[in-house]
N, C-alpha and C positions, 0 to 999 in steps of 0.2 A: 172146145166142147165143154160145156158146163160139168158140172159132176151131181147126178140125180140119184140120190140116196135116200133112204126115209127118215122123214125127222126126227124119231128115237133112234135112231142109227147117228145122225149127223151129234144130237145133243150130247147123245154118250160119248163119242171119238173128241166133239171142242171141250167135255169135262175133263175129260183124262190128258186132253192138253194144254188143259189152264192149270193143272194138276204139275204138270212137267213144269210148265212155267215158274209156277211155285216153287219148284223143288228148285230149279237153277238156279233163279234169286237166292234162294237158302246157300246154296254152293259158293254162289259169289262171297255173299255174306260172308260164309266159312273162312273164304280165303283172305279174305280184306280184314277179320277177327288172326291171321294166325294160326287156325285153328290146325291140328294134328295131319299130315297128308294121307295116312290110314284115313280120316273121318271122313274129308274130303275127297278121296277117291272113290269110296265107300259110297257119298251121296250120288257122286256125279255116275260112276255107274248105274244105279237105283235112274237118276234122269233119262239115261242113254237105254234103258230097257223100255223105259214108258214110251218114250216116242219110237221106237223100234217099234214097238206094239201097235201102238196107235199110227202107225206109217202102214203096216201091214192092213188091221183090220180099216184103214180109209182105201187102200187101193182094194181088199177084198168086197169091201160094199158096195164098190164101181163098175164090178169084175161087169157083172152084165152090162151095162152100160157102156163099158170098152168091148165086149164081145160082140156087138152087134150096134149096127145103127142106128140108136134111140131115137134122133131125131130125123132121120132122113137126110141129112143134108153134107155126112160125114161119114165118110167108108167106115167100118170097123177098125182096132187096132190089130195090126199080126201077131200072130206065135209070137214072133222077135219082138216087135216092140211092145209086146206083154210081158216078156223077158227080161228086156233092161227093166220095165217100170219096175219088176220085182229085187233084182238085183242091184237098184240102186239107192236100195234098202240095205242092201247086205254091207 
């Protein structure tokens, strides 16, 4: 099942993860410079928050879309496996 979200929803969620992307490149960078592991840890947390973020609000902008059968041709998802999808974020 596809994921049908509105296209300011979708455009803002790939900015904030080309954003991450950025930032781990930076990371890498970091590490391959030497750089202090205060600095580097520092970054890579700041990474690890954005896509947490943006993990959450892409499975929230789904939500209806997993609560019910958009297309017809796919049950809904359950309690449960609304559950792990959230907690395999955590």
């Amino acid at each position: 099942m596809g994921m049908a979200v509105d296209e300011e929803s979708m455009q803002s969620e790939l900015n904030r993860l080309r954003r991450a992307q950025g930032q781990l490149s930076g990371v890498i960078a970091m590490i391959e410079a030497g750089r202090d592991c205060k600095d580097v840890v520092t970054q890579l947390a700041a990474v690890s928050r954005a896509l947490d973020r943006a993990g959450f609000k892409i499975v929230a902008s789904g939500m209806p879309q997993c609560m019910a059968a958009a297309d017809g041709t796919a049950p809904p998802m359950t309690e449960a496996e609304l559950e792990k999808l959230f907690l395999a974020l955590a």
